[in-house]
MARZALO-698927 format. One line per field, with one value per residue (C-alpha): residue in three letters; x, y, z; residue number from 1. Coordinates in pm, 1 decimal, padded with zeros to 6 digits. Last residue first. Layout:
BEGIN
drenza ALA|...
x X|...
y Y|...
z Z|...
vexlo NUM|...
//
This chain:
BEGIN
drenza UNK|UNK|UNK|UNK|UNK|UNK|UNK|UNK|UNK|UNK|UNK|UNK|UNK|UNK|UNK|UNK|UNK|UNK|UNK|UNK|UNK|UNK|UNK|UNK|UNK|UNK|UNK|UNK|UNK|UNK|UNK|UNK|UNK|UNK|UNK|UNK|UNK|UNK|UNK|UNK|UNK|UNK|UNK|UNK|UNK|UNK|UNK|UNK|UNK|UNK|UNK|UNK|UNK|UNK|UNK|UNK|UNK|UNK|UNK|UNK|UNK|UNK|UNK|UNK|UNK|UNK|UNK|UNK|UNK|UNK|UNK|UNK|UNK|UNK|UNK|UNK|UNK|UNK|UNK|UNK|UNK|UNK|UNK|UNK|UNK|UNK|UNK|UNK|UNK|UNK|UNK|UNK|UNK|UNK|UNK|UNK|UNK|UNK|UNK|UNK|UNK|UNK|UNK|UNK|UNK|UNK|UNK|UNK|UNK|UNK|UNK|UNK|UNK|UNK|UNK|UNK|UNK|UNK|UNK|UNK|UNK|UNK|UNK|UNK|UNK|UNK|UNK|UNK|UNK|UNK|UNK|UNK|UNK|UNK|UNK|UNK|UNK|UNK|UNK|UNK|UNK|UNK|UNK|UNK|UNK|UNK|UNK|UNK|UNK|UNK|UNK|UNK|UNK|UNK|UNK|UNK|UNK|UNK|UNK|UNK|UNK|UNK|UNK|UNK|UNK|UNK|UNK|UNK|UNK|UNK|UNK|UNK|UNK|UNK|UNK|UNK|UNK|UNK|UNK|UNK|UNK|UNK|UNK|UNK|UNK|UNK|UNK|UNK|UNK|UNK|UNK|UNK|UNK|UNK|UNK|UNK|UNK|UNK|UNK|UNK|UNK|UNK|UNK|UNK|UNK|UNK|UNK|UNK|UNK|UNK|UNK|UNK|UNK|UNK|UNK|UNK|UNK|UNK|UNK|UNK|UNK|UNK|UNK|UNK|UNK|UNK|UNK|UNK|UNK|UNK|UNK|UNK|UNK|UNK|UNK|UNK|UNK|UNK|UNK|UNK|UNK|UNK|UNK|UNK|UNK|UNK|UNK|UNK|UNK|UNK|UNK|UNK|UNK|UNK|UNK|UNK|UNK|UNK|UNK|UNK|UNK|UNK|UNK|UNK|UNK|UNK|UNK|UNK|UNK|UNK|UNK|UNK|UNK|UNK|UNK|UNK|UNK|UNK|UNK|UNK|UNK|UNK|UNK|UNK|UNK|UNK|UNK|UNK|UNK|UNK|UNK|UNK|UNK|UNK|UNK|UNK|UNK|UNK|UNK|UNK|UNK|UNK|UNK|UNK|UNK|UNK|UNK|UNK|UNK|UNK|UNK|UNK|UNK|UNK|UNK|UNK|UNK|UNK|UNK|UNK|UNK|UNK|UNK|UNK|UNK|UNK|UNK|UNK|UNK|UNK|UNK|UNK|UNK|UNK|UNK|UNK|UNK|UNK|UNK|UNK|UNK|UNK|UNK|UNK|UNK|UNK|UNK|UNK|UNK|UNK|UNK|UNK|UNK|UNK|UNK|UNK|UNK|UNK|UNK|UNK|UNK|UNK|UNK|UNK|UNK|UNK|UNK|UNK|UNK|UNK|UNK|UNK|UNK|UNK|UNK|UNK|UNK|UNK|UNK|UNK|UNK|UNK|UNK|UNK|UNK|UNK|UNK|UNK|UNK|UNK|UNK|UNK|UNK|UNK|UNK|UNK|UNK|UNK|UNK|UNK|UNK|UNK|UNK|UNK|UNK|UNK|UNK|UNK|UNK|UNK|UNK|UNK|UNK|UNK|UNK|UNK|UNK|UNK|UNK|UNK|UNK|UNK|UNK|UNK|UNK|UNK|UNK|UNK|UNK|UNK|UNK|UNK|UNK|UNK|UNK|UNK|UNK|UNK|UNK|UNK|UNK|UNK|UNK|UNK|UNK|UNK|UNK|UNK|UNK|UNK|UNK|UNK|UNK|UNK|UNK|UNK|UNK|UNK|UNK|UNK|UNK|UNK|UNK|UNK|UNK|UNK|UNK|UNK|UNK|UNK|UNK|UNK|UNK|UNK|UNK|UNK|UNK
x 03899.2|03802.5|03450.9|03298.0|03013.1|02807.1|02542.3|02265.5|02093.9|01740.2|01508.0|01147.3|00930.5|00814.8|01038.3|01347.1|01452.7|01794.0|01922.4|02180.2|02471.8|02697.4|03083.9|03167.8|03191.9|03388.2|03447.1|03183.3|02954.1|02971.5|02867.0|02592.3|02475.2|02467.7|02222.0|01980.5|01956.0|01884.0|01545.0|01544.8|01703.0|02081.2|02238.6|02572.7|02702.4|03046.7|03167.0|03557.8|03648.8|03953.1|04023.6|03934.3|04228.4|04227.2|03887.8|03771.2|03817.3|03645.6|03347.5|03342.3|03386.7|03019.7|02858.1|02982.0|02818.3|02572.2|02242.4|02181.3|02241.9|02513.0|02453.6|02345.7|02248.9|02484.3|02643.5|02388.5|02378.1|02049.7|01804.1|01627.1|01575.4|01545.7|01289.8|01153.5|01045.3|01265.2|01133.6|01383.9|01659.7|01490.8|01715.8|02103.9|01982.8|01958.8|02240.4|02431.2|02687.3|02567.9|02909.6|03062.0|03344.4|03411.5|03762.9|03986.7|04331.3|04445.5|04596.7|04371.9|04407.5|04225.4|03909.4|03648.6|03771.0|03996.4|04033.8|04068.6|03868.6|04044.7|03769.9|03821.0|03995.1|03706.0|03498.5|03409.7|03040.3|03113.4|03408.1|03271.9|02957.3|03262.1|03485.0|03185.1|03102.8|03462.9|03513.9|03151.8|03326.4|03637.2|03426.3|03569.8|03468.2|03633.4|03590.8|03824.9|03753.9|03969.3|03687.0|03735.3|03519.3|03158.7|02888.5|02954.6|03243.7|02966.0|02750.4|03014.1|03098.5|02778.1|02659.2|03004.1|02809.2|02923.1|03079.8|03119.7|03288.8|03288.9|03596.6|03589.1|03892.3|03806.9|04063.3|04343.4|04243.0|03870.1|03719.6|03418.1|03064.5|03020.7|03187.6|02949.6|02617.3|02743.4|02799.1|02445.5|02304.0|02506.3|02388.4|02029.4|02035.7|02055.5|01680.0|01587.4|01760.8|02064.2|02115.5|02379.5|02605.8|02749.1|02368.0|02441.3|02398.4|02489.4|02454.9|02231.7|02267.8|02041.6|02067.4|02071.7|01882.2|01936.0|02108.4|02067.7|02093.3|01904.0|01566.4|01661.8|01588.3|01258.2|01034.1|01133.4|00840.2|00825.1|00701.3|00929.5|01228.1|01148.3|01456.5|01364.8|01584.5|01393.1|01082.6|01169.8|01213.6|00873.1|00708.1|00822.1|00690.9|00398.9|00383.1|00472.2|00215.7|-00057.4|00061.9|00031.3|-00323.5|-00475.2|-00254.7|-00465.0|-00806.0|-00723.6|-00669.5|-00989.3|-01213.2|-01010.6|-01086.5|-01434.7|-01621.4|-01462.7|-01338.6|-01000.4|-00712.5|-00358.0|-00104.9|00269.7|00592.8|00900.6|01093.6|01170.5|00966.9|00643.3|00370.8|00036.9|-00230.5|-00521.6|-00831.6|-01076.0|-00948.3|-01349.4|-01461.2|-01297.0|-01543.5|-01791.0|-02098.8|-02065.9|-01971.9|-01731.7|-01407.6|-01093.3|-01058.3|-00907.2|-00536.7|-00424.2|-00049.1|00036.4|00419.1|00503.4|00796.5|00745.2|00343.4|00493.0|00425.6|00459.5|00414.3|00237.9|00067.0|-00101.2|-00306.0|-00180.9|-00427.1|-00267.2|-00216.7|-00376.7|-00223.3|-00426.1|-00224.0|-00438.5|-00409.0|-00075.2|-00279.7|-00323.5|-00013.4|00056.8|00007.4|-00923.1|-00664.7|-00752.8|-01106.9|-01370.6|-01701.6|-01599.0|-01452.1|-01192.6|-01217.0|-01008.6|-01077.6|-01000.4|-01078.9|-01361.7|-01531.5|-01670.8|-01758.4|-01737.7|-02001.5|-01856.4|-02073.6|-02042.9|-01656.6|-01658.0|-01907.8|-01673.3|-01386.7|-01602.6|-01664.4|-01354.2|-01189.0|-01451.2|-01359.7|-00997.3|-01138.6|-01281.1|-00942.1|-00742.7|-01039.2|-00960.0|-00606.5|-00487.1|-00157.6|-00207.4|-00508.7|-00462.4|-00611.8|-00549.4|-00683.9|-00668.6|-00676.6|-00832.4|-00606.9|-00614.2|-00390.0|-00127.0|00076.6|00188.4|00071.6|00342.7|00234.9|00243.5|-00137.4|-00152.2|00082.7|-00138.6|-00485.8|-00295.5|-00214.6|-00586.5|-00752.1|-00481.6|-00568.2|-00933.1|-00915.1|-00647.9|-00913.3|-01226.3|-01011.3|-00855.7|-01228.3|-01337.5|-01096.8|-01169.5|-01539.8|-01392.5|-01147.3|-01488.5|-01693.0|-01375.1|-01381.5|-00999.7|-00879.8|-00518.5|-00375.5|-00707.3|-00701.5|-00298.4|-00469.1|-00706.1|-00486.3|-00232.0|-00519.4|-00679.2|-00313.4|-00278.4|-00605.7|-00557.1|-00200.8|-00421.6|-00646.5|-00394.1|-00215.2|-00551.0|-00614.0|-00247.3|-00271.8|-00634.9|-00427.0|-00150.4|-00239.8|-00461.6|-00278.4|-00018.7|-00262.3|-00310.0|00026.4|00025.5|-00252.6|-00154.4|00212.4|00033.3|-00236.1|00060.4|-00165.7|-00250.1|00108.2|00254.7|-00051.9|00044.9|-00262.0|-00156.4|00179.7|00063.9|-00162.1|00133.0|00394.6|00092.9|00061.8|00455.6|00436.0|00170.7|00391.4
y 00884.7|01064.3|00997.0|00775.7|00797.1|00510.6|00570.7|00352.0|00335.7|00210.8|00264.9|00252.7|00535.1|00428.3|00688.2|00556.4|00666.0|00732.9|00590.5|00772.0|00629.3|00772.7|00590.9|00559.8|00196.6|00181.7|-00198.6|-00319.0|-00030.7|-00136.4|-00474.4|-00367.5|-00104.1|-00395.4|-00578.0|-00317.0|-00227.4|-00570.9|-00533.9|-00241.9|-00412.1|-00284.3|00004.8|00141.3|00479.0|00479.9|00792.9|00892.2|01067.6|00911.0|00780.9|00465.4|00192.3|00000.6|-00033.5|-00068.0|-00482.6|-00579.6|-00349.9|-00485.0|-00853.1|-00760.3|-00666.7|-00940.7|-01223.8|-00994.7|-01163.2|-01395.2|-01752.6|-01585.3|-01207.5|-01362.4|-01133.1|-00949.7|-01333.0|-01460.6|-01206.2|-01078.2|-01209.8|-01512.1|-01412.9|-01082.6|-01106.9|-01397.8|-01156.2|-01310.0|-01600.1|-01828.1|-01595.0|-01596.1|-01908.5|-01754.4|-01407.2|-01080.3|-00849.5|-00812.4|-00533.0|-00158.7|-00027.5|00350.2|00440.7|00803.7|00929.6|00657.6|00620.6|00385.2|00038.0|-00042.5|-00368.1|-00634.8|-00355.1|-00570.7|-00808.0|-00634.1|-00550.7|-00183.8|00103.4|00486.0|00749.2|01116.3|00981.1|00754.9|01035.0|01155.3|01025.0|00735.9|00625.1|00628.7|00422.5|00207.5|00154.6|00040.9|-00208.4|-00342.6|-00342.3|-00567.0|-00824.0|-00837.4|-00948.9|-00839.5|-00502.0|-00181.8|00183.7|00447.7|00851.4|01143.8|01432.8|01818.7|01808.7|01649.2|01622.2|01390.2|01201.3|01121.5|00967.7|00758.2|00612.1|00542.0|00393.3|00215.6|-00135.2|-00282.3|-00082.8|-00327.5|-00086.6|00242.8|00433.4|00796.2|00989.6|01363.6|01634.9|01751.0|02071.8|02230.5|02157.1|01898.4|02000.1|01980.6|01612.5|01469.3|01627.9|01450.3|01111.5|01147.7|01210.5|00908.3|00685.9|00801.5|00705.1|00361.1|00381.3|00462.9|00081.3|00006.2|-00328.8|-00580.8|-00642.6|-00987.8|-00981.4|-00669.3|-00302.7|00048.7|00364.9|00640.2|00933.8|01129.9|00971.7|00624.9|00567.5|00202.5|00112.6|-00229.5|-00603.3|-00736.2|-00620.9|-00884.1|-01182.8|-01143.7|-01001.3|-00644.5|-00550.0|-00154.4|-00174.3|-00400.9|-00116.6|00138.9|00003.0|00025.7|00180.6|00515.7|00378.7|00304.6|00723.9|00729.7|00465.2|00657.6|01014.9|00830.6|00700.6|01009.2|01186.9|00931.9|01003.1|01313.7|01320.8|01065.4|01281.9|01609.1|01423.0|01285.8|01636.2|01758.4|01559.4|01640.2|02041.6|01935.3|02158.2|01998.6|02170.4|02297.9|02033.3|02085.8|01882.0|01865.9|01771.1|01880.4|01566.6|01507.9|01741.8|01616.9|01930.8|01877.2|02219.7|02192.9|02406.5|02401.3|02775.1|02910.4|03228.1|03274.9|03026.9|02879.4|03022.9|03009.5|03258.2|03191.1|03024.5|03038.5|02816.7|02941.8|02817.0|02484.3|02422.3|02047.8|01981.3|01578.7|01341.8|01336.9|01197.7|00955.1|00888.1|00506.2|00467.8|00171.0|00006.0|00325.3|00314.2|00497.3|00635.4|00622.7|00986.7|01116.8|01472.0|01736.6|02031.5|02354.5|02575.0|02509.6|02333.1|02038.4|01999.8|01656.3|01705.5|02106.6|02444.9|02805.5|02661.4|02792.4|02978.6|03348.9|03485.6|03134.9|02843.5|02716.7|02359.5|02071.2|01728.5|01693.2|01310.5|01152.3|00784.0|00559.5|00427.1|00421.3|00674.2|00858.8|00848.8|00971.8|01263.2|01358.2|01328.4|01594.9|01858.8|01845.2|01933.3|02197.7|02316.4|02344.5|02526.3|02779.8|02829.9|02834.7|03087.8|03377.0|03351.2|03155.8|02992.1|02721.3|02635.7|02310.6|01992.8|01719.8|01380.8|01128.5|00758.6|00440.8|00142.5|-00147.8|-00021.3|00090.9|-00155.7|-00173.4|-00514.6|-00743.2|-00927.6|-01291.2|-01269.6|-01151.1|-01409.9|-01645.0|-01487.5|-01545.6|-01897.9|-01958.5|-01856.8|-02082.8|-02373.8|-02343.0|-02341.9|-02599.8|-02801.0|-02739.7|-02817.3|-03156.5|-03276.5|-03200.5|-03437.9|-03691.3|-03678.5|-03756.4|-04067.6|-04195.7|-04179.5|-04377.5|-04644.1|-04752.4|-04576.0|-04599.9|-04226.4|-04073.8|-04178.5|-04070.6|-03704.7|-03742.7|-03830.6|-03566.5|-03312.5|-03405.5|-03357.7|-03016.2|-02948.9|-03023.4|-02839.7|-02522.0|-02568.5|-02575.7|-02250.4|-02086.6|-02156.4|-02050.3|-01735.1|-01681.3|-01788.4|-01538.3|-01193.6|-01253.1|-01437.5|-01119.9|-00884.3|-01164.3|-01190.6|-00798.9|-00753.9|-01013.0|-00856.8|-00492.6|-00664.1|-00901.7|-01053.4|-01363.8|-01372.9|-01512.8|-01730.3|-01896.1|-01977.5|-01692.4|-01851.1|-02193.1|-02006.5|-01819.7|-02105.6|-02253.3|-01994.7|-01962.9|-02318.6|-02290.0|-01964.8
z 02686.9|02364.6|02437.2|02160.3|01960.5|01887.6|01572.8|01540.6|01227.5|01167.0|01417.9|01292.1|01227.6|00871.7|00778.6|00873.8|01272.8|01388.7|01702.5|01931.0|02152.1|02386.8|02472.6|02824.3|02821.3|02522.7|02390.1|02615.6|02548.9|02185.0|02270.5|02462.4|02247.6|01991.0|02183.2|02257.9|01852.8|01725.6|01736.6|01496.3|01226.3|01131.6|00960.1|01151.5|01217.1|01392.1|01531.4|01660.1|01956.4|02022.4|01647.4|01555.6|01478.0|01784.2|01870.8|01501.4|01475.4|01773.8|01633.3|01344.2|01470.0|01627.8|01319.0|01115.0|01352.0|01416.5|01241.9|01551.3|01427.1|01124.6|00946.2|00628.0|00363.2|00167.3|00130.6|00059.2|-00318.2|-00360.2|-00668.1|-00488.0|-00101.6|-00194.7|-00483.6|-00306.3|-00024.2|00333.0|00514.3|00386.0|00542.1|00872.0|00993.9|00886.6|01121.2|00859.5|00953.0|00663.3|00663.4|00608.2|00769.1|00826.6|01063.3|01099.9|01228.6|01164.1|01276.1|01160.8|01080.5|00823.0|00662.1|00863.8|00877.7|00715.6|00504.3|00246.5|-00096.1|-00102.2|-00253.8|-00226.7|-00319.6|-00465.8|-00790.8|-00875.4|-00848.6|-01178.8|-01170.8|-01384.7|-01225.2|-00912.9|-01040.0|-01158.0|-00882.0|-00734.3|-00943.1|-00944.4|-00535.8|-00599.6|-00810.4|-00597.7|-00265.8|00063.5|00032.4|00150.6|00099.7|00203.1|00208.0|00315.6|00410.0|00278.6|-00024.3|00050.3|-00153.6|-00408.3|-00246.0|00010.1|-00253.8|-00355.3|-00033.1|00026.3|-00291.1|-00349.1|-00532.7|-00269.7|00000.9|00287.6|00528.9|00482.7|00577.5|00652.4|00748.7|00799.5|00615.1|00914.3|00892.5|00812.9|01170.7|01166.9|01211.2|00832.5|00855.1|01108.8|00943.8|00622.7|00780.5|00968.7|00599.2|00408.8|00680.4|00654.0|00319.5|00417.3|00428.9|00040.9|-00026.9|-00207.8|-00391.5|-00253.8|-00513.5|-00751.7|-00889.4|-01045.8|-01021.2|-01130.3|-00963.4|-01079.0|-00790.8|-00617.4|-00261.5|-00465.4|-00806.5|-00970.7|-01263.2|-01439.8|-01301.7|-01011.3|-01149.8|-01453.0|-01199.5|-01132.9|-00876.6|-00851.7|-01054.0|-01079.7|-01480.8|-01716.4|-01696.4|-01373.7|-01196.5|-00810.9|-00548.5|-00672.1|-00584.1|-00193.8|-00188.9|-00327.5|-00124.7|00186.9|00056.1|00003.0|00362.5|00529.7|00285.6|00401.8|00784.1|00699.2|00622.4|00856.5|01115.9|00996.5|01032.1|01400.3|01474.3|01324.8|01520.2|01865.2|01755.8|01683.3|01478.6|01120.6|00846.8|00978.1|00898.8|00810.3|00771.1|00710.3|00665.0|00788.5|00747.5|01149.0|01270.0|01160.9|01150.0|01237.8|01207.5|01385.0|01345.4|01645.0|01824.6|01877.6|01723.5|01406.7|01284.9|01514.3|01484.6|01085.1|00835.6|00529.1|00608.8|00859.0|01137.8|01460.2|01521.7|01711.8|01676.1|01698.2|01691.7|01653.7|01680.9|02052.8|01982.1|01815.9|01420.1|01295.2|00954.7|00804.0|01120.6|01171.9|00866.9|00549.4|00323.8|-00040.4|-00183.0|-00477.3|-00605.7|-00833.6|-00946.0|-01076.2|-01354.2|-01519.1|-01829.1|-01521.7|-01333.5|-01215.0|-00701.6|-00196.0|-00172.6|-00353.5|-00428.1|-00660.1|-00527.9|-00657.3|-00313.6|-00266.7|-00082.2|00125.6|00202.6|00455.3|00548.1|00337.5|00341.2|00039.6|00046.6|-00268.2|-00423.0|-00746.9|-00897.3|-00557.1|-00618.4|-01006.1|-00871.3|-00608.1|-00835.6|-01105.9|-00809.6|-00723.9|-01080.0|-01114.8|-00804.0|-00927.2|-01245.5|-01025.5|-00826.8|-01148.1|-01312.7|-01045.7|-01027.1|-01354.6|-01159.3|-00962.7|-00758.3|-00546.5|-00491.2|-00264.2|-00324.4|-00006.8|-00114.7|00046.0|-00027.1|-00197.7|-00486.2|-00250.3|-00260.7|-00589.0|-00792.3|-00836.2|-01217.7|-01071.8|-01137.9|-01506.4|-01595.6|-01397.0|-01594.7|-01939.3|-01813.7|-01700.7|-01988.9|-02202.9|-01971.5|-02036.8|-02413.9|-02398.6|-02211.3|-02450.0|-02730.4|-02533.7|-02442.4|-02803.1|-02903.7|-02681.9|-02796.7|-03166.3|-03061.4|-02834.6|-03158.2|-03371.9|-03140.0|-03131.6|-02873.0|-02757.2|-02910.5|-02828.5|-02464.6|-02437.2|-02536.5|-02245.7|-01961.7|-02088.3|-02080.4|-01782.6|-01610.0|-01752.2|-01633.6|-01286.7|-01275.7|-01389.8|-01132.2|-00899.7|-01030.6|-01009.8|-00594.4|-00573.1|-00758.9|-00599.4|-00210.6|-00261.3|-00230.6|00025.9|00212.1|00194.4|00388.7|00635.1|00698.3|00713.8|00975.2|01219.8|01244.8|01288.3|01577.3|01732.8|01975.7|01773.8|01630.5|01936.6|01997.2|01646.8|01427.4|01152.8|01215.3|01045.2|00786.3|00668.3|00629.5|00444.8|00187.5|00166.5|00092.6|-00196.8|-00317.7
vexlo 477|476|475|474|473|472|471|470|469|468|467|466|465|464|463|462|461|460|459|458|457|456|455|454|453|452|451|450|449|448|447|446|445|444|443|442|441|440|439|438|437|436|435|434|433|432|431|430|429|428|427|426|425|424|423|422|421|420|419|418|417|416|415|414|413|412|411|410|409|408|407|406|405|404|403|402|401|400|399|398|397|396|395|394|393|392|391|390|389|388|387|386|385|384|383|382|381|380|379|378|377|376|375|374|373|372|371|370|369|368|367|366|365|364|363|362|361|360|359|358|357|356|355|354|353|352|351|350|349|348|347|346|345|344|343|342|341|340|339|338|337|336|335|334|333|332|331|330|329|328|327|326|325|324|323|322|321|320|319|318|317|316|315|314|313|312|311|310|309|308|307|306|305|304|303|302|301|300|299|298|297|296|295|294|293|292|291|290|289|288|287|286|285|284|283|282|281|280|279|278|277|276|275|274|273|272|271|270|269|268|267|266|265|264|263|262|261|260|259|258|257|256|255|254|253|252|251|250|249|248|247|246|245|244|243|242|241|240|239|238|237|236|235|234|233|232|231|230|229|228|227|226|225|224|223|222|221|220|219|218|217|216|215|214|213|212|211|210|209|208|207|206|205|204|203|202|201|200|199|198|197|196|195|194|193|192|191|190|189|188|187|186|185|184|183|182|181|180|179|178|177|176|175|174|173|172|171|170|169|168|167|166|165|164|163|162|161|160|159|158|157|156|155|154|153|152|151|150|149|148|147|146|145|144|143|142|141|140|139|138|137|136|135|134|133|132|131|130|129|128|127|126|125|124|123|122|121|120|119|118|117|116|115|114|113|112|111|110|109|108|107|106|105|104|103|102|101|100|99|98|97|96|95|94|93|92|91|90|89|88|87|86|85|84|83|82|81|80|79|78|77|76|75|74|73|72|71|70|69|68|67|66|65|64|63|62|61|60|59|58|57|56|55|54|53|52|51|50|49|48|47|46|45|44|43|42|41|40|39|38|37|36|35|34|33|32|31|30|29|28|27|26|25|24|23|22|21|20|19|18|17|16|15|14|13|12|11|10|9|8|7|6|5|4|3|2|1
//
């Protein structure tokens, strides 16, 4: 962590980083996080070496009075140094994310008519309260409130009479909405009385096309006021639905730490499904669940006869390939891995979901053993560059096989033999959806486009709003 500390304060003082505001923000974010475990880990080396000082002083003294004062010394130490162990284990305990946040609480009448809508004013009335106690500023965003004084909207069910849910603001560096991802339908704001209401078109409503979510804000005048409201609000629901979909990647044993070694082992949640893991397998995350969607949309748009050929390349622990055999009937599918251990894993989870029949898993590096054709060409390979592994989260860096990792100098060593490898086996028109880092995005259109150069591409967004898969689809010429 001490090097990590300093690793930080030597790019916080880079000019590259200087006038990188959302870069800027998150090494100083995890500073903060690190510098009272350091600061306290110090101390506690201190006192472990006034201890050993002090205890060889009482085995050479011979003046009993100086023997006794030692001794009091070493209590008065081992006091200190079991304080500060208990406040380390405390320490390396990962805290969520979230916890240093602002918070939006929505609350909704459920079923009671009547007394759910007056019992979910009580409940506002009693958050505000808790928040003023706290010293905590109030500010509506939006109500609808119903004919006896309660609230039909200000989500754990309460006695089935109103749902209550706090979500974690989200600042724009967290999720990144564009204005083309957005509709924004201005209405006239509902409510008792007022100049303005019904009068003049201020309410906005936000909705983000991609997922469908979203927000609604009519309690201010302003029509701009309420606008930047609404996005506070769905960009908070963007980012919780985020956090949620990252959860399920997480075992739930221990609490959510995934900071030591047993997180690597266990079952983890993946498009629905509980797949098992190991430190032999790359462990799924939320975002290559866009593959599995863009593979399904492919297939459904895909005549009944001859069944689809997938093959996904790099299966691991078979989350893709087993999720598609899941929800998909009329598709052939193949998934390869070079390493034995994670073929076995994935057998497995297929196994256990009554699927191993549905999927064919062969030993082979990349696609050395396929001769075609192939319709839909699938690959999560690693794409992290050989000198930004050391940078990575220690729970990576530590617990995930290198070899899911390391993508060579420029992080497409495998991504580019792919593509060597799949011109003579895909099919004419065939698609190939790949998972990579966002920057790397331009550079593997060119290769693609130098292997098809009529061939269309399309990027798919995660849900913090970065591109995340790129699919290539080729002509047919």
């Amino acid at each position: 962590m001490e090097l990590r500390l300093n690793e930080i304060d030597e790019l916080m003082a880079s000019p590259s980083v200087a006038v990188d505001t959302a870069r800027l923000i998150s090494l100083s974010r995890e500073r903060a996080s690190l510098e009272p475990v350091v600061n306290s880990y110090k101390e506690y080396l201190e006192i472990q070496l006034s201890l050993e000082d002090t205890q060889s002083i009482i085995r050479e003294a011979d003046d009993p009075d100086f023997v006794a004062l030692a001794k009091e010394e070493v209590a008065s130490l081992e006091d200190k140094r079991s304080v500060l162990e208990k406040d380390l284990k405390q320490a390396l305990i990962p805290t969520d994310p979230s916890d240093t946040r602002n918070v939006f609480v929505e609350i909704r009448a459920a079923t009671g008519g009547d007394e759910a809508s007056l019992f979910a004013g009580d409940l506002y009335r009693m958050y505000s309260r808790y928040a003023q106690l706290q010293r905590w500023q109030v500010d509506l965003v939006d109500t609808h409130e119903s004919e006896v004084g309660g609230f039909k909207e200000i989500i754990s069910q309460t006695n089935g009479r109103a749902t209550v849910a706090v979500l974690p603001e989200a600042e724009e560096v967290d999720i990144d909405i564009k204005d083309e991802d957005l509709r924004i339908d201005i209405f006239h704001a509902g409510g008792h009385g007022g100049q303005n209401v019904n009068k003049v078109a201020t309410a906005v409503r936000v909705t983000h096309l991609a997922t469908g979510i979203a927000a609604v804000c009519q309690d201010e005048r302003s029509q701009l006021r309420n606008k930047e409201k609404a996005l506070n609000v769905l960009r908070a629901r963007l980012l919780t639905k985020h956090n949620e979909n990252s959860k399920k990647a997480l075992a739930r044993k221990g609490g959510a730490s995934a900071k030591t070694p047993a997180i690597s082992s266990g079952y983890r949640e993946f498009y629905g499904l509980s797949l098992e893991v190991n430190p032999g397998v790359f462990i799924p995350r939320p975002e290559t669940e866009i593959l599995v969607d863009e593979a399904m949309r492919l297939a459904k748009q895909t005549p009944i006869r001859p069944p689809l050929r997938i093959v996904e390349v790099g299966t691991g622990c078979g989350a893709i390939a087993v999720a598609l055999a899941s929800c998909l009937v009329n598709v052939d599918i193949h998934a390869t891995d070079i390493s034995r251990q994670a073929l076995a894993t994935a057998q497995a989870n297929a196994e256990h979901h009554g699927l191993r029949n549905r999927i064919e898993f062969i030993h082979c590096d990349l696609l050395s053993c396929f001769s075609g054709p192939i319709d839909v060409l699938i690959a999560n390979l690693p794409y992290v560059r050989s000198t930004a592994i050391s940078s990575l989260e220690p729970e990576i860096r530590m617990f995930e096989p290198r070899e899911a990792l390391d993508g060579g100098d420029d992080g497409l060593r495998l991504i580019r033999r792919l593509l060597g490898e799949a011109r003579p086996v895909l099919r004419g028109k065939g698609v190939i959806l790949l998972e990579m880092d966002p920057h790397q995005m331009d550079s593997v259109e060119m290769v693609a486009r130098s292997h098809w150069p009529s061939a269309t591409t399309s990027r798919h967004k995660d849900l913090a709003g970065l591109d995340r898969v790129l699919a290539i689809q080729l002509s047919g010429c």
